[in-house]
C-alpha positions as CSV (number, residue, x, y, z in Angstrom):
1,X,-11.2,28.7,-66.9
2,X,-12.2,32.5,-65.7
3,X,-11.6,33.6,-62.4
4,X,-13.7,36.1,-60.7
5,X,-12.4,39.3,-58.9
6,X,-13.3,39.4,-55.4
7,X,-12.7,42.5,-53.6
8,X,-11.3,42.8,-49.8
9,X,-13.8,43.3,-47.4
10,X,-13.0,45.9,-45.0
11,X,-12.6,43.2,-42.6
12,X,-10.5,41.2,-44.4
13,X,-8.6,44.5,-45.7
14,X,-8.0,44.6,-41.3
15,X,-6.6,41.1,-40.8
16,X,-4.2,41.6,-44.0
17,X,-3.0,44.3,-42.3
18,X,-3.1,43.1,-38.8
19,X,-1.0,39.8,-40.1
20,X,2.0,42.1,-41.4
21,X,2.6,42.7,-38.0
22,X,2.0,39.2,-36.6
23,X,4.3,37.8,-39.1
24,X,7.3,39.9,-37.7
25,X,6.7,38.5,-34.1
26,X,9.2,35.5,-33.5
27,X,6.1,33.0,-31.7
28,X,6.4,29.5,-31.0
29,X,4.2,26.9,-29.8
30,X,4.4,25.2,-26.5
31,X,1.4,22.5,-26.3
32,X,0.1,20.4,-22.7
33,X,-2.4,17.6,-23.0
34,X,-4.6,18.3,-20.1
35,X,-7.1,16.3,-18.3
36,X,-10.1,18.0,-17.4
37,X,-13.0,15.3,-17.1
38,X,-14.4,16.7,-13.1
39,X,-14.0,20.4,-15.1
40,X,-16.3,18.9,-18.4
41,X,-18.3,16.9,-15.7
42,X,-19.2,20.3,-13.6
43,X,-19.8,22.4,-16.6
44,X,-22.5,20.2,-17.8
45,X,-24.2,19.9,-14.4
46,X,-23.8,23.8,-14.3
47,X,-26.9,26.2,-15.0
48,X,-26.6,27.7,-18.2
49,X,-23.5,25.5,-18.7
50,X,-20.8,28.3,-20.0
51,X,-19.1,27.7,-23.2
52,X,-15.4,26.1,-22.9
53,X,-14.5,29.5,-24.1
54,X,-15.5,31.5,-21.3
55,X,-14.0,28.3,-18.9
56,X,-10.3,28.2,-20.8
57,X,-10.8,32.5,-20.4
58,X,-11.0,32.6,-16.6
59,X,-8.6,29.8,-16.3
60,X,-5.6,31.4,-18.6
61,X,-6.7,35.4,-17.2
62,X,-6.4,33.8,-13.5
63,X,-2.5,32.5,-14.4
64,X,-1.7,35.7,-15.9
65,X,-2.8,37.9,-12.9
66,X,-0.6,35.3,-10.7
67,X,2.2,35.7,-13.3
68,X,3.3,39.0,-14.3
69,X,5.5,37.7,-17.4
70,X,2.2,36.9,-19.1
71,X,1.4,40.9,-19.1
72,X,4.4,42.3,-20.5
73,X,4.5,42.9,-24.6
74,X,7.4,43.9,-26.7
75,X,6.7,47.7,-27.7
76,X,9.2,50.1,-29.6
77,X,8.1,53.5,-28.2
78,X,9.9,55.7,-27.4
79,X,12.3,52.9,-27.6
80,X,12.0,49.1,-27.8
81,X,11.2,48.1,-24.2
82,X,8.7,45.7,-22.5
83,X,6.1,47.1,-20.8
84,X,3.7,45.4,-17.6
85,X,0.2,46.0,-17.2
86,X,-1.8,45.8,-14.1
87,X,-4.2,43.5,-15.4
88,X,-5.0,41.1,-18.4
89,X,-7.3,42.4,-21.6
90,X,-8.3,39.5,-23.4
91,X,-8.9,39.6,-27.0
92,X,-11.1,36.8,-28.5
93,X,-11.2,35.6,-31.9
94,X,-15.1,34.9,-33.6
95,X,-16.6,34.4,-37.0
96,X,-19.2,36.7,-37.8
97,X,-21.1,37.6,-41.0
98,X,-20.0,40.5,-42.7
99,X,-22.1,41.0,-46.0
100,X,-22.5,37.5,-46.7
101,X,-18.9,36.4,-46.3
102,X,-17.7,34.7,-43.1
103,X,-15.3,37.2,-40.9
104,X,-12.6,37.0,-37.9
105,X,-13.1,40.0,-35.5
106,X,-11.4,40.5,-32.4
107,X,-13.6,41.0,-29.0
108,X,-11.8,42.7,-25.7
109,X,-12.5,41.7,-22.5
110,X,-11.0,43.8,-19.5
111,X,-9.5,42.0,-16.5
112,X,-11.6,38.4,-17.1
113,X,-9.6,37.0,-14.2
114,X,-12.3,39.5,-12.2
115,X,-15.4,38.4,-13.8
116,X,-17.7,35.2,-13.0
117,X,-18.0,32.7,-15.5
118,X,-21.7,33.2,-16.2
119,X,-20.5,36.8,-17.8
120,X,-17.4,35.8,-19.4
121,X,-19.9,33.4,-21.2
122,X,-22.6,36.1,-22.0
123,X,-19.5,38.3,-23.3
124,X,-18.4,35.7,-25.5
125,X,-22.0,34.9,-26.6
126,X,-22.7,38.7,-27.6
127,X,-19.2,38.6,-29.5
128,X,-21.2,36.4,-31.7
129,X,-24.4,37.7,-31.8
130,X,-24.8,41.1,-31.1
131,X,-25.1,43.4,-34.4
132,X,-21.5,44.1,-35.3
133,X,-22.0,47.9,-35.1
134,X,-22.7,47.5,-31.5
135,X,-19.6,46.1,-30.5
136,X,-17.0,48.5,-29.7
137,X,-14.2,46.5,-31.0
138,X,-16.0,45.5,-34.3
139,X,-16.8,49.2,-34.5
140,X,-13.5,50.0,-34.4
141,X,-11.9,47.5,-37.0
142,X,-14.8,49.0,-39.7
143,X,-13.9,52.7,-39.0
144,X,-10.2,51.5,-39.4
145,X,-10.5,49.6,-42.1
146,X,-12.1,52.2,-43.9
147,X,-9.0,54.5,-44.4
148,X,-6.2,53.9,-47.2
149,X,-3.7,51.6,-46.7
150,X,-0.4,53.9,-45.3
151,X,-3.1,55.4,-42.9
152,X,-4.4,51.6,-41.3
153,X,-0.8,50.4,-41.2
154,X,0.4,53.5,-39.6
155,X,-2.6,53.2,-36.9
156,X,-1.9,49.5,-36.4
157,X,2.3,50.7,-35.7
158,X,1.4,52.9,-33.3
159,X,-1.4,50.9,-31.9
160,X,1.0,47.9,-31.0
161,X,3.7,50.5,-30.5
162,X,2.5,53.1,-27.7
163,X,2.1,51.3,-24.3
164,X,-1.7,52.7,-23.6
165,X,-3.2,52.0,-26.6
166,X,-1.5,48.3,-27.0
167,X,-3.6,46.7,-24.0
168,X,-7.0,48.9,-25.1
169,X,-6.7,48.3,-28.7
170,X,-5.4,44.9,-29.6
171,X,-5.7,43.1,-25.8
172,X,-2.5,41.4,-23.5
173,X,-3.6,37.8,-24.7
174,X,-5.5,36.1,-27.7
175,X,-8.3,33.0,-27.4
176,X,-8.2,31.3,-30.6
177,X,-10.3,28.0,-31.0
178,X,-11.9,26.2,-33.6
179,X,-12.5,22.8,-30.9
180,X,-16.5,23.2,-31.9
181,X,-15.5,22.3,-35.2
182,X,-13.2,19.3,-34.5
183,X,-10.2,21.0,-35.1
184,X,-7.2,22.6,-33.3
185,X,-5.2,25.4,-34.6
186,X,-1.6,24.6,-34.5
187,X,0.6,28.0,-34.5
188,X,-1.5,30.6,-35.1
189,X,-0.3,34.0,-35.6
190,X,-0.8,37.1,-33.6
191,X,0.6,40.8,-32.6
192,X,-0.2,40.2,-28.9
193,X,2.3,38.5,-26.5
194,X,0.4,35.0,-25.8
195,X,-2.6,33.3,-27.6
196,X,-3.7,30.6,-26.0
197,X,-5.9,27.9,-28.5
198,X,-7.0,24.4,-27.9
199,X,-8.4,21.1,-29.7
200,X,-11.5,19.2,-29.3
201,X,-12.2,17.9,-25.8
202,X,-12.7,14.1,-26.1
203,X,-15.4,11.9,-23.6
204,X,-13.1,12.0,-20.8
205,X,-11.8,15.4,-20.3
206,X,-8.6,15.2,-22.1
207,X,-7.4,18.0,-24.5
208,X,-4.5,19.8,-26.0
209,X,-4.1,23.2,-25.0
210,X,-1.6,25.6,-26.9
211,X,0.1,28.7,-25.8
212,X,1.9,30.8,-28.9
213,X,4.1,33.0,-27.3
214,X,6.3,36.2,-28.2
215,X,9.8,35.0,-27.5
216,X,11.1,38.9,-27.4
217,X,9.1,38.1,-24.0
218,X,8.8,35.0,-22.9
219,X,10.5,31.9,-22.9
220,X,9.6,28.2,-23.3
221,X,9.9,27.4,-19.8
222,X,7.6,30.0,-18.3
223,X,5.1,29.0,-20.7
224,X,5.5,25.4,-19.8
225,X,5.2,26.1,-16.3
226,X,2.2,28.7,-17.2
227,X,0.1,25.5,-18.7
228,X,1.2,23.3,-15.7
229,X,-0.4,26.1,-14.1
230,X,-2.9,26.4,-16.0
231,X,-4.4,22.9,-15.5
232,X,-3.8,22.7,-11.8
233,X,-6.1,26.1,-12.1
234,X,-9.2,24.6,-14.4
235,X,-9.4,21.7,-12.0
236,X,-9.3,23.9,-8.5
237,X,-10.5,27.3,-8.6
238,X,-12.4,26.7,-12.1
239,X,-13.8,23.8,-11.1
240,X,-14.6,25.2,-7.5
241,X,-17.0,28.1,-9.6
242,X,-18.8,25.1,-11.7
243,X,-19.6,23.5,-8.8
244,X,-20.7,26.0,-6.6
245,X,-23.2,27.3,-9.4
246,X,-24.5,23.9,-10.0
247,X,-24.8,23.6,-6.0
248,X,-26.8,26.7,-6.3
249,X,-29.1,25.2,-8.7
250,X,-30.1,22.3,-6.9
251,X,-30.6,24.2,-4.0
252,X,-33.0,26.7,-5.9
């Protein structure tokens, strides 16, 4: 039988690259099967019901701003040292089309614990449809991806590796989720200190959510706690904006 050669695309050329590093990162999973039928219930009554993305997004970005531990990463300049940032930068994982061949890029979102769920969902909808060259993040992957090997790797080090570029570049926590598709994601791997992924959401609201986490910077516990947390926080403050925008429609 004869094979056929199939160059890297520059995108794939990226994750290669991008995976040497995850692979170094000691992560392990911590999973909580959640209930969130009055969250699943609100959505759909909402007005341009926002994706589950966009709903796990504020959820998980409003726990990190309440717990500091869940914006610290591991970085070795000038020496190895965690390092706190004020806020969250969320970086989340879509498929796009690159040339005919199906593509993982990485979109940022700054501080989504801020932002209303109606953005967070247009964000996350332009991550997947917006022209790739108009993303700033996509943007930056292709120019990257572009340069010789020893050049990408050494941009990725020092990426992951000096404190101001780490948070702007590669984001303080991952959304990983293939749920749309009937599947779950069971330890994906990642440079960034927590990536949070989840399965399909059955008829009454239940669902496993997953939080792979950096143990250079966190530990089981606080991530257990961060998911008890996290659930208490879908079903109050979450649930609090669904409802109030499908309030808002009915009153309209």
């Amino acid at each position: 039988m004869r094979s056929r050669w199939v160059s890297l695309s520059p995108p794939r050329r990226f994750m290669r690259d991008l995976l040497r590093f995850a692979a170094a990162v000691p992560s392990i999973p911590v999973q909580r099967r959640m209930n969130l039928g009055a969250v699943a219930a609100a959505r759909a009554a909402a007005p341009e019901r926002p994706g589950w993305p966009a709903v796990f997004l504020k959820g998980y970005a409003l726990v990190c701003r309440d717990v500091p531990a869940l914006r610290r990463a591991f970085v070795r300049l000038p020496w190895p040292h965690l390092v706190e940032y004020p806020a969250s930068v969320a970086a989340v994982a879509v498929e796009r089309d690159y040339s005919g061949e199906p593509a993982v890029f990485f979109g940022r979102i700054k501080d989504p614990a801020a932002a209303p769920l109606h953005e967070l969902h247009a964000q996350v909808r332009g991550f997947a449809a917006r022209p790739l060259r108009e993303v700033r993040a996509f943007r930056e992957v292709l120019h990257l991806a572009a340069l010789p090997a020893v050049l990408r790797r050494a941009a990725i080090w020092l990426g992951l590796n000096l404190p101001r570029l780490r948070s702007h570049h590669f984001g303080t926590f991952g959304l990983s989720t293939y749920s749309s598709l009937g599947a779950e994601s069971l330890h994906p791997i990642s440079p960034v200190t927590s990536t949070l992924t989840y399965g399909p959401i059955d008829r009454d609201g239940r669902v496993d959510v997953r939080v792979i986490y950096d143990h250079r910077v966190l530990d089981g516990a606080t991530v257990a706690r961060a998911l008890a947390r996290l659930e208490e926080t879908l079903n109050g403050p979450v649930l609090a904006e669904l409802r109030d925008a499908a309030h808002l429609r009915r009153a309209g």
